[in-house]
BANU-993702 format. One record per residue (C-alpha): z, y, x; residue in three letters. Coordinates in steps of 0.02 Angstrom, whole numbers, plus 50000, padded with zeros to 5 digits. Layout:
BEGIN
{marnu {Z Y X} "ALA"};
...
//
This chain:
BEGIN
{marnu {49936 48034 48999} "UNK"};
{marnu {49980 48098 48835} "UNK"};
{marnu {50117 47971 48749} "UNK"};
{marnu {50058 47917 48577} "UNK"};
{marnu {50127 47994 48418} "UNK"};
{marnu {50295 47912 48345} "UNK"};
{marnu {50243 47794 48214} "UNK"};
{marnu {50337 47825 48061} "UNK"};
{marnu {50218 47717 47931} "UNK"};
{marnu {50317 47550 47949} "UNK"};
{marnu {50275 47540 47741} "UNK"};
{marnu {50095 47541 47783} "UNK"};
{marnu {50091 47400 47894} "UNK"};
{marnu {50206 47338 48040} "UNK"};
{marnu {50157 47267 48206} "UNK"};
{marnu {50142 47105 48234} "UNK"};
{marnu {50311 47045 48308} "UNK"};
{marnu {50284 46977 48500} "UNK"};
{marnu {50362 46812 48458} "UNK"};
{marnu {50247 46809 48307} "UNK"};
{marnu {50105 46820 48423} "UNK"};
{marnu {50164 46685 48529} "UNK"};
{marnu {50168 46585 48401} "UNK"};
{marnu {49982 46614 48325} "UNK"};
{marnu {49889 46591 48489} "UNK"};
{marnu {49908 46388 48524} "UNK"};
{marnu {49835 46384 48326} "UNK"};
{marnu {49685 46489 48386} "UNK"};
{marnu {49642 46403 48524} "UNK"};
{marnu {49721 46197 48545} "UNK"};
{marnu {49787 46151 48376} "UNK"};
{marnu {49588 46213 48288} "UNK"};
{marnu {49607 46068 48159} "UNK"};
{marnu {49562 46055 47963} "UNK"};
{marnu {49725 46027 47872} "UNK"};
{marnu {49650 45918 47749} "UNK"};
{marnu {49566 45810 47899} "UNK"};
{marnu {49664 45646 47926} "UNK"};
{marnu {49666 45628 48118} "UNK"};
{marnu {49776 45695 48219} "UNK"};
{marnu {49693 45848 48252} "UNK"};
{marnu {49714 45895 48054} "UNK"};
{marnu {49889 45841 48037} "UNK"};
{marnu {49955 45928 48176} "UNK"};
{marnu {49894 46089 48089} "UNK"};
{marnu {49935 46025 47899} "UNK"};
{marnu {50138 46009 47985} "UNK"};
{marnu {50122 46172 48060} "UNK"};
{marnu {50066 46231 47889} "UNK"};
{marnu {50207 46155 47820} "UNK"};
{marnu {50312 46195 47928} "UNK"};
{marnu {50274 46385 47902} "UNK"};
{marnu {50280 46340 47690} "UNK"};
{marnu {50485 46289 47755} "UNK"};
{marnu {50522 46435 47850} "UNK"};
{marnu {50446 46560 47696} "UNK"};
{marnu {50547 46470 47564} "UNK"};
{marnu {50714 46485 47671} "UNK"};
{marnu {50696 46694 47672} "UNK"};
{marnu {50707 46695 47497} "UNK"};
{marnu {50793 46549 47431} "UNK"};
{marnu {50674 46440 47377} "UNK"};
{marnu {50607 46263 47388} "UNK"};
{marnu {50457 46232 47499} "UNK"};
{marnu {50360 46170 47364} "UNK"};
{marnu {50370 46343 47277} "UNK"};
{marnu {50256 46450 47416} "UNK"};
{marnu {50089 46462 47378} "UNK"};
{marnu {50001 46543 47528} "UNK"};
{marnu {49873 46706 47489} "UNK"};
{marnu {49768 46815 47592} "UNK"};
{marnu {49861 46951 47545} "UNK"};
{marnu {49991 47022 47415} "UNK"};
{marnu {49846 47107 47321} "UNK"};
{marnu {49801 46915 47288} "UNK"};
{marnu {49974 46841 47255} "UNK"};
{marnu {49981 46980 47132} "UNK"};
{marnu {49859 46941 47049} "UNK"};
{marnu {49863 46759 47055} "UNK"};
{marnu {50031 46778 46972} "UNK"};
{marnu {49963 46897 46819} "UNK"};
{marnu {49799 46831 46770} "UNK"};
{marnu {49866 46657 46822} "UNK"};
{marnu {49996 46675 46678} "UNK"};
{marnu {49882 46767 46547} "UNK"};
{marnu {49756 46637 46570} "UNK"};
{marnu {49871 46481 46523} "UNK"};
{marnu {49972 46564 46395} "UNK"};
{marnu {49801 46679 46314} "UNK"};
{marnu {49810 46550 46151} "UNK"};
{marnu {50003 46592 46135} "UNK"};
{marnu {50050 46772 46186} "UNK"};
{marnu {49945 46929 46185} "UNK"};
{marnu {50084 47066 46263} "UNK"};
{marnu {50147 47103 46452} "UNK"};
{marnu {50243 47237 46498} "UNK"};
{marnu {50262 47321 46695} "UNK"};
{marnu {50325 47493 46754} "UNK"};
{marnu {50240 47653 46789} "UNK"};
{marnu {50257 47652 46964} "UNK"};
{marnu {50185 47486 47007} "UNK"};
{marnu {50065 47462 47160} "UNK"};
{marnu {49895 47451 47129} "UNK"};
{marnu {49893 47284 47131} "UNK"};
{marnu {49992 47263 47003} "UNK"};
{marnu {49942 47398 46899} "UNK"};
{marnu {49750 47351 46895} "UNK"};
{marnu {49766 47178 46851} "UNK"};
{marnu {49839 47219 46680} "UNK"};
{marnu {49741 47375 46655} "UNK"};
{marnu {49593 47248 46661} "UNK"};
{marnu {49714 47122 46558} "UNK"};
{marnu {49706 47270 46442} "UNK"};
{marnu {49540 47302 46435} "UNK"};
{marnu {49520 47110 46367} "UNK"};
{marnu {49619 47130 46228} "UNK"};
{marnu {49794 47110 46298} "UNK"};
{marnu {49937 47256 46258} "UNK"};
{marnu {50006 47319 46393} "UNK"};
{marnu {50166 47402 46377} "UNK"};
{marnu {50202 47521 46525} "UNK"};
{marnu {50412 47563 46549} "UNK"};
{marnu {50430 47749 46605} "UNK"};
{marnu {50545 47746 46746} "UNK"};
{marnu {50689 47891 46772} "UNK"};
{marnu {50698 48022 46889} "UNK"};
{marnu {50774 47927 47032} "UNK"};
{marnu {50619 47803 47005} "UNK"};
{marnu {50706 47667 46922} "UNK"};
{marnu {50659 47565 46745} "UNK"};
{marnu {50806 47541 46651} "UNK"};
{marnu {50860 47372 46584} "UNK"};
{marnu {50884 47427 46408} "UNK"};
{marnu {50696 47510 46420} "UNK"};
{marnu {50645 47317 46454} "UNK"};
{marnu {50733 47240 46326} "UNK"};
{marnu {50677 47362 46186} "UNK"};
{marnu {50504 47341 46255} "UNK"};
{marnu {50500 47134 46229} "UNK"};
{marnu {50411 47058 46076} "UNK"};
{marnu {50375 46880 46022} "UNK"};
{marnu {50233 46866 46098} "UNK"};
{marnu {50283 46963 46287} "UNK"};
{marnu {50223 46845 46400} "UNK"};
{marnu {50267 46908 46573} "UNK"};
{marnu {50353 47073 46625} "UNK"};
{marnu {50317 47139 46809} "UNK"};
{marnu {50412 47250 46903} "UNK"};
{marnu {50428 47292 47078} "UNK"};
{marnu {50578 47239 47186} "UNK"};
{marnu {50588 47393 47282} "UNK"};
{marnu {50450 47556 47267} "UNK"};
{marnu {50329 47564 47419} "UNK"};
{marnu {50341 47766 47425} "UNK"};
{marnu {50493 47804 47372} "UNK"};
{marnu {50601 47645 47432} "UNK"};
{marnu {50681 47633 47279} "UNK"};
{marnu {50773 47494 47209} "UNK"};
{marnu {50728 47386 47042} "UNK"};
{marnu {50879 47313 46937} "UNK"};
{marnu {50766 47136 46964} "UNK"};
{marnu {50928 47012 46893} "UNK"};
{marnu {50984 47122 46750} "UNK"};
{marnu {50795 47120 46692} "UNK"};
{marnu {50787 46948 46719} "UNK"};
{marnu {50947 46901 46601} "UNK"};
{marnu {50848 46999 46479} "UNK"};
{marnu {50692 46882 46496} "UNK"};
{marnu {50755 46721 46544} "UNK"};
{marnu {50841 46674 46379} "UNK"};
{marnu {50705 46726 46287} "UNK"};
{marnu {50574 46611 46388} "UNK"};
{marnu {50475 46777 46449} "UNK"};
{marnu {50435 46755 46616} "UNK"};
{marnu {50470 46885 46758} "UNK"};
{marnu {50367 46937 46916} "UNK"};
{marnu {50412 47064 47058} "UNK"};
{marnu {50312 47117 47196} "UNK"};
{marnu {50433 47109 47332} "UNK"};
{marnu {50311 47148 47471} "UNK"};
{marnu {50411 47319 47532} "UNK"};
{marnu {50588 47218 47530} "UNK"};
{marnu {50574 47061 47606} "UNK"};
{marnu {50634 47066 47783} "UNK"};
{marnu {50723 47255 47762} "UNK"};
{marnu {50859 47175 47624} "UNK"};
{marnu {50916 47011 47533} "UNK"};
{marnu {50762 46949 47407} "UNK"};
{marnu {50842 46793 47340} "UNK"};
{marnu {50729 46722 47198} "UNK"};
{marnu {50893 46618 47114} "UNK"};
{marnu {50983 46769 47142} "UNK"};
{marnu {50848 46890 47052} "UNK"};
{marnu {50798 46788 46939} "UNK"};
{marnu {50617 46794 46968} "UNK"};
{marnu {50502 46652 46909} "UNK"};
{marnu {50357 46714 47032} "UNK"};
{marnu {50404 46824 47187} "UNK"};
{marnu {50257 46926 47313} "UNK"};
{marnu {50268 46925 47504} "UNK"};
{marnu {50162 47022 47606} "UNK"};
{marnu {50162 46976 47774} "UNK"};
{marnu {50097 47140 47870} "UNK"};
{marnu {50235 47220 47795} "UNK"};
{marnu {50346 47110 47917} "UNK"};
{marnu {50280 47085 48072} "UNK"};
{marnu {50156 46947 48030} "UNK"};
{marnu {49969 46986 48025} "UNK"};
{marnu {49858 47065 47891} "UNK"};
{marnu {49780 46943 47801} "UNK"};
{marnu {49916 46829 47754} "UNK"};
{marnu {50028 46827 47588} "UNK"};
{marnu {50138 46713 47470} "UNK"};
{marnu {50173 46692 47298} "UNK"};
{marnu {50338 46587 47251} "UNK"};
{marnu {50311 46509 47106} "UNK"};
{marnu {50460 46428 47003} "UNK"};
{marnu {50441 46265 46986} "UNK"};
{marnu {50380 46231 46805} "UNK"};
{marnu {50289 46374 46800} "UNK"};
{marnu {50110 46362 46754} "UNK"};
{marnu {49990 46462 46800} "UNK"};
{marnu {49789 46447 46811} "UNK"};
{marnu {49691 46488 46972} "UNK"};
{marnu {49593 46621 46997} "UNK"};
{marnu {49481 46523 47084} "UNK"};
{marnu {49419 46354 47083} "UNK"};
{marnu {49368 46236 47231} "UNK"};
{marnu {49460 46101 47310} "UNK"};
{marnu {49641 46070 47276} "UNK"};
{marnu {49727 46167 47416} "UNK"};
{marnu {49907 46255 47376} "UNK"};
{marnu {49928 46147 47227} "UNK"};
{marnu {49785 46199 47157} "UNK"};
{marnu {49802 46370 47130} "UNK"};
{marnu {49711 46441 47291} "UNK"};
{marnu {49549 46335 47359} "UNK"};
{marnu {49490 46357 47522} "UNK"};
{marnu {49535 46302 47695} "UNK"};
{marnu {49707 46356 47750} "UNK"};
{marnu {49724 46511 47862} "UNK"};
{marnu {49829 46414 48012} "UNK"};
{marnu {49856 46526 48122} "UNK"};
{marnu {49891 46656 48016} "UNK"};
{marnu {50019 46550 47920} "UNK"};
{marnu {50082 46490 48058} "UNK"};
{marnu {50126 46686 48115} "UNK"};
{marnu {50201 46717 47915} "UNK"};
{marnu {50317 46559 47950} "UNK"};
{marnu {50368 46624 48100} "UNK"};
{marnu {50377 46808 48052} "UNK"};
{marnu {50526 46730 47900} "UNK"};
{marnu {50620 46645 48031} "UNK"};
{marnu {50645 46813 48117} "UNK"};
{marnu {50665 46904 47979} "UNK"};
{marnu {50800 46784 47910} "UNK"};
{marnu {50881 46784 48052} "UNK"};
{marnu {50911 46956 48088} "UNK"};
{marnu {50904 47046 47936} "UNK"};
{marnu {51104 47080 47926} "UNK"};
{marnu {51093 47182 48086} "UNK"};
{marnu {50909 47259 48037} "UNK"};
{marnu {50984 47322 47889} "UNK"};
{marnu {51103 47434 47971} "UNK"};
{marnu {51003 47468 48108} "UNK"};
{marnu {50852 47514 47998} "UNK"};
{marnu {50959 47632 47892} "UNK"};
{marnu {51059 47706 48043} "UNK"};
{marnu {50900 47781 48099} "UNK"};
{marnu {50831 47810 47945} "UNK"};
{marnu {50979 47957 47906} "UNK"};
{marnu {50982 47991 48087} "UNK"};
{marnu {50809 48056 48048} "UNK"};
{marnu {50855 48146 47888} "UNK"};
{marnu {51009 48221 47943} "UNK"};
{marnu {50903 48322 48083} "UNK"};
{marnu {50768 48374 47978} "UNK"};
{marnu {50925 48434 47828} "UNK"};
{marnu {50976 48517 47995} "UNK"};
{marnu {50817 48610 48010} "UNK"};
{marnu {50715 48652 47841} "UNK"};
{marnu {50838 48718 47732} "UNK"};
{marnu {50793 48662 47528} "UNK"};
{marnu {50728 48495 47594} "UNK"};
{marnu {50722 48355 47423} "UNK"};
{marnu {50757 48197 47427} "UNK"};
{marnu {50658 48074 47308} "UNK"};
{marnu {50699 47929 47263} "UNK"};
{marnu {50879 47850 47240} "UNK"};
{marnu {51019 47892 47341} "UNK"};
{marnu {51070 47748 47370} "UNK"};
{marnu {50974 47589 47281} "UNK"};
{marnu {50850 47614 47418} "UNK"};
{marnu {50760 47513 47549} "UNK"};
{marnu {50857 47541 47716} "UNK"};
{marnu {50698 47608 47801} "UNK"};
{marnu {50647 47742 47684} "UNK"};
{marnu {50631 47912 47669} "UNK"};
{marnu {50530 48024 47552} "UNK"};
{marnu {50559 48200 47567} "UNK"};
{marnu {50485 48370 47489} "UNK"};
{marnu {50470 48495 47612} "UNK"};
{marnu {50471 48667 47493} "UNK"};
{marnu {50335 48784 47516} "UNK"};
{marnu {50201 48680 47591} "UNK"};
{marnu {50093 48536 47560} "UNK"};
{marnu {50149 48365 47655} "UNK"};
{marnu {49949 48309 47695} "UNK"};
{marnu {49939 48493 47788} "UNK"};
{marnu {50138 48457 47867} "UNK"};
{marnu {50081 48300 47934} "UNK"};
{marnu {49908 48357 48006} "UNK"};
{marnu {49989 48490 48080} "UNK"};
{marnu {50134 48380 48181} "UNK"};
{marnu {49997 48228 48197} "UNK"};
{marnu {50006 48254 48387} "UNK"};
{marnu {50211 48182 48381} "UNK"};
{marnu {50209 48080 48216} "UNK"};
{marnu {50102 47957 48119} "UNK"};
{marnu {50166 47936 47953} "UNK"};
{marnu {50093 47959 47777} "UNK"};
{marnu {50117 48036 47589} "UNK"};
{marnu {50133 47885 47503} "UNK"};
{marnu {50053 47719 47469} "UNK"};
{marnu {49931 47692 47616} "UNK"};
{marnu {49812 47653 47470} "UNK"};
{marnu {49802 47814 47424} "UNK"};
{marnu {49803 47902 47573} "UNK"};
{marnu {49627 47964 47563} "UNK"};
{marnu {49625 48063 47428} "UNK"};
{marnu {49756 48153 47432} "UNK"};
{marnu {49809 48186 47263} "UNK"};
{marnu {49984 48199 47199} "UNK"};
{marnu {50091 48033 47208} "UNK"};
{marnu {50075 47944 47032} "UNK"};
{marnu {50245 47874 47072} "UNK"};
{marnu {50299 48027 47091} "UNK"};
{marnu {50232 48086 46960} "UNK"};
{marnu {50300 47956 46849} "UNK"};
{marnu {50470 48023 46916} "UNK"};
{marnu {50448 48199 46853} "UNK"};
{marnu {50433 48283 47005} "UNK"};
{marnu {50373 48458 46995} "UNK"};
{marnu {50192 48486 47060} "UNK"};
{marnu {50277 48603 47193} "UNK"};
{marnu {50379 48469 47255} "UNK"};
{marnu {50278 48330 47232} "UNK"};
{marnu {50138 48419 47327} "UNK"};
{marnu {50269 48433 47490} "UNK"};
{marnu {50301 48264 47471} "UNK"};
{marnu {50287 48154 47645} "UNK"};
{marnu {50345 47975 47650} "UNK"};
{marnu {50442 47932 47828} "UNK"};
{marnu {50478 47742 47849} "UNK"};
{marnu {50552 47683 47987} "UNK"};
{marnu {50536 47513 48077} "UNK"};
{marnu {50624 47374 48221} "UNK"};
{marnu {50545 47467 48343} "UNK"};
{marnu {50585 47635 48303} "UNK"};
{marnu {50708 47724 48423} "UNK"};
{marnu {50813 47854 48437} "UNK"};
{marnu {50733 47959 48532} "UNK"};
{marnu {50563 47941 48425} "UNK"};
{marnu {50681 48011 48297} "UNK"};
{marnu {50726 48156 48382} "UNK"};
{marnu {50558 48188 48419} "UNK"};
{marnu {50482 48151 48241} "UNK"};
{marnu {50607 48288 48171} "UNK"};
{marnu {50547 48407 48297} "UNK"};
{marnu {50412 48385 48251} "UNK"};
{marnu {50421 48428 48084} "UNK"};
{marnu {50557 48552 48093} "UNK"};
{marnu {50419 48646 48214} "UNK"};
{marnu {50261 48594 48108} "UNK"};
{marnu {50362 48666 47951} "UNK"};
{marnu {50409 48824 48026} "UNK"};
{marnu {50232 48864 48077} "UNK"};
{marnu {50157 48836 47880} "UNK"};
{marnu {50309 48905 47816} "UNK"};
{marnu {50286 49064 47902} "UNK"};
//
């Protein structure tokens, strides 16, 4: 039997961890209760909720009381911006991101925009970064939140998230990131960063789809995008996903406690990898920063060809992707990228490698192979 391709798309979605699993299952089949029901069947489930509320507020340093659970980041992100332009709409009239947002972010105040809000949108420089200065010259009166990313979902690069937020804080402008590529791969601490309302995505790792947070500070009001019944403090109605809660909590705990050693692990393989294929294709690019970068990542322009056509042609050894997984069907240049500077050459050669727990060293060798080979054949 023919072994499966590596997978090198841990950006796009991880598996769900084994323990994670464990954990789920009793919550899909004994513990079935309501968390708002009062017997014991619903308060077994509304402490395993809580429980799970704990164990997401102890990966990034904050109180229990601060996670709101989502469905997904999409809808944390979103909670976060229209939740704040809602309740401050009679007060402010300006937010400001970055150009290389996620969609999720960047549709929420395009539509924000398209109600009468200005939007101010920060370039970013050719490393993918917004600089701090950019932010603080961008701030008016009337800003009322600025979002930008913790760390870039394509290129892995890393946002200056606590010298943005001593720009904002004394001015009482509140800050968002979407840290759904860096929790679990490096340290997101929300005291730390500054953030008044951090993103969590929990596919990204090793808890299900369908399952998100959104910390929100404490004193931080925001209105729902919804309206129902007063679950998650009243900012997300509906009955509570248990299960899948249950698998977020339990995907933190592991993620808190090995992070240290998945850190170097991560990024041991992750220039493994790009140390072969340097090796191999001679003029190879990095993108991205050097070194503010997620542990796991690895964009790369291969010169002369086009990365959809590189990766179709080594798809028998190696999943991976181009860029955002959202974008992966159309194949048009990267906008982040783009926003970058990148040439259309290299930007066009562009393929996005991102390694995960699972990964190995020999999948390494092979993925390079892969390429190197796959390469050599277009390059011809």
């Amino acid at each position: 039997m023919e072994a499966e391709p590596v997978y090198l798309d841990y950006n796009a979605t991880t598996p769900v961890a084994p323990e994670v699993a464990d954990a789920i299952e009793p919550y899909l089949r004994e513990h079935f209760g309501n968390p708002s029901s009062s017997h014991i069947y619903g308060q077994k489930a509304k402490a395993a909720v809580e429980q799970a509320r704990g164990e997401v507020a102890a990966l990034i340093g904050a109180r229990p009381e601060e996670i709101v659970f989502t469905g997904c980041a999409t809808e944390a992100n979103n909670l976060a911006i229209q939740g704040v332009a809602q309740v401050l709409a009679g007060t402010k009239r300006h937010l400001v991101t970055s150009a290389v947002e996620h969609p999720s972010v960047m549709q929420p105040f395009l539509k924000l925009r398209e109600e009468g809000w200005e939007v101010t949108i920060l370039p970013v420089d050719r490393h993918g970064r917004v600089n701090p200065i950019a932010v603080a010259r961008a701030i008016r009166p009337d800003t009322a939140l600025v979002s930008i990313m913790h760390a870039n979902n394509e290129v892995g690069t890393i946002q200056p998230i606590a010298e943005i937020a001593q720009i904002t804080r004394p001015k009482g402008i509140l800050l968002h990131t979407d840290a759904a590529q860096s929790a679990g791969k490096i340290p997101v601490h929300v005291y730390k960063l500054g953030a008044d309302l951090l993103t969590l995505a929990g596919h990204k790792f090793y808890a299900p789809k369908g399952v998100g947070a959104l910390y929100v500070r404490n004193g931080t009001l925001l209105a729902p995008l919804q309206v129902g019944a007063s679950h998650e403090h009243g900012l997300r109605p509906g009955t509570e996903n248990v299960p899948f809660i249950v698998g977020l909590g339990a995907a933190a705990k592991l993620a808190r406690r090995r992070l240290p050693k998945a850190q170097v692990y991560l990024q041991t393989l992750r220039d493994q990898l790009y140390a072969q294929l340097q090796a191999g294709v001679p003029r190879l690019v990095l993108n991205g920063h050097a070194e503010a970068r997620l542990p796991n990542t690895l964009n790369i322009s291969f010169p002369g060809v086009n990365g959809h056509e590189l990766l179709e042609a080594a798809a028998q050894d190696l999943a991976a992707s181009t860029g955002s997984a959202c974008h992966s069907g159309d194949h048009a240049v990267s906008g982040v990228l783009g926003a970058m500077k990148v040439s259309a050459a290299r930007a066009s050669g562009a393929v996005r490698l991102s390694v995960g727990l699972y990964t190995t060293t020999a999948d390494i060798d092979r993925a390079a192979r892969a390429l190197i080979v796959a390469w050599k054949g277009l390059h011809l």
